[in-house]
N, C-alpha and C positions, 0 to 999 in steps of 0.2 A: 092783683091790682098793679098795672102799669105807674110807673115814677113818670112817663111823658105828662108833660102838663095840658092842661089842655085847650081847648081853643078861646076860650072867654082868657084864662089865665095868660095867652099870649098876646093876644087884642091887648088886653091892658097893659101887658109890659112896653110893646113893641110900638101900638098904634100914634101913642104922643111923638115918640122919634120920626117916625115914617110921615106924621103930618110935618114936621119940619124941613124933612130931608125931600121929600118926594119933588114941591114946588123948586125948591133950590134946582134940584140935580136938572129937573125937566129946564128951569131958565138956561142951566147953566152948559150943558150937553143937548138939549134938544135941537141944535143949528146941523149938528153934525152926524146925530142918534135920533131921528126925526119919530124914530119909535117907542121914545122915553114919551114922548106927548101920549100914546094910547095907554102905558102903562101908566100914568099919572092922571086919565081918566077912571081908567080901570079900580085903583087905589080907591079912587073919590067914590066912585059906587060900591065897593063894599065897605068902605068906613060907613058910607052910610046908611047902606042895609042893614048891617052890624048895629048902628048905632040905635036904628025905630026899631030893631029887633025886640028890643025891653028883655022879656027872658026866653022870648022864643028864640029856638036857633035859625038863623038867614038861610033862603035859600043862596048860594055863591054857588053852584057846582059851573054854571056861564060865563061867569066871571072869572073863574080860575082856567078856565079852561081856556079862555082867551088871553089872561094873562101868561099861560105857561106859553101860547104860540107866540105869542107878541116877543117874549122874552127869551125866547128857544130855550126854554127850561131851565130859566134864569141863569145863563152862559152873559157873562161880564166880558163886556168887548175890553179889547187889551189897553184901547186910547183915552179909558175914563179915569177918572178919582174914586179916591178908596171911599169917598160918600156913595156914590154909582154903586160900587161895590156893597157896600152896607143895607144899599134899600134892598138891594135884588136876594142878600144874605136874609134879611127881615122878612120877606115878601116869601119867599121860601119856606120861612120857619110857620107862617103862617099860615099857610098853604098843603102845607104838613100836617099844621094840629088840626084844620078843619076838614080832610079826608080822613084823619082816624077817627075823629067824630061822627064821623059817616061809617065807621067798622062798626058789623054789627056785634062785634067782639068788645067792642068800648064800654066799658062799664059805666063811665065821665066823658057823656059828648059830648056837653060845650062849657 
């Protein structure tokens, strides 16, 4: 049995932060990071896939897949704040626990 947590368990830690952080970073860096606006679409649709999920697991695999291009695999441009920083660190972590829930090794998908 894996100690990684797993993807509902990270939704719930992560997600209240990231609805805060995300809107900010995008006002605040999007003039200059015109690509923080796709990623803070992107956000907004798996929150809320996740969220009408109930206890089915989302499909996201489009989503992620567009957020790791958008984000170049969540690579933090050198000119942002450590908030910038934080989403793409969250958005990663997330991203993470919902491809091993897709392992068919995973004993704890979501």
């Amino acid at each position: 049995m894996s100690n990684q947590p797993t993807f509902t368990e990270v939704t719930e830690a992560l997600f209240p932060t990231l609805e805060q952080y995300v809107p900010i970073v995008a006002r605040v860096h999007g003039k200059n990071h015109p690509e923080f606006h796709d990623v803070h679409q992107l956000f907004n649709a798996i929150l809320e896939k996740t969220l009408t999920a109930d206890t089915k697991k989302p499909d996201l695999n489009e989503e992620f897949i567009q957020l790791r291009a958008v984000s170049n695999n969540y690579t933090v441009p050198d000119d942002v704040c450590e908030s910038y920083e934080a989403v793409y660190q969250m958005l990663a972590k997330v991203d993470q626990a919902y491809q091993a829930s897709l392992s068919p090794r995973s004993s704890r998908s979501i």
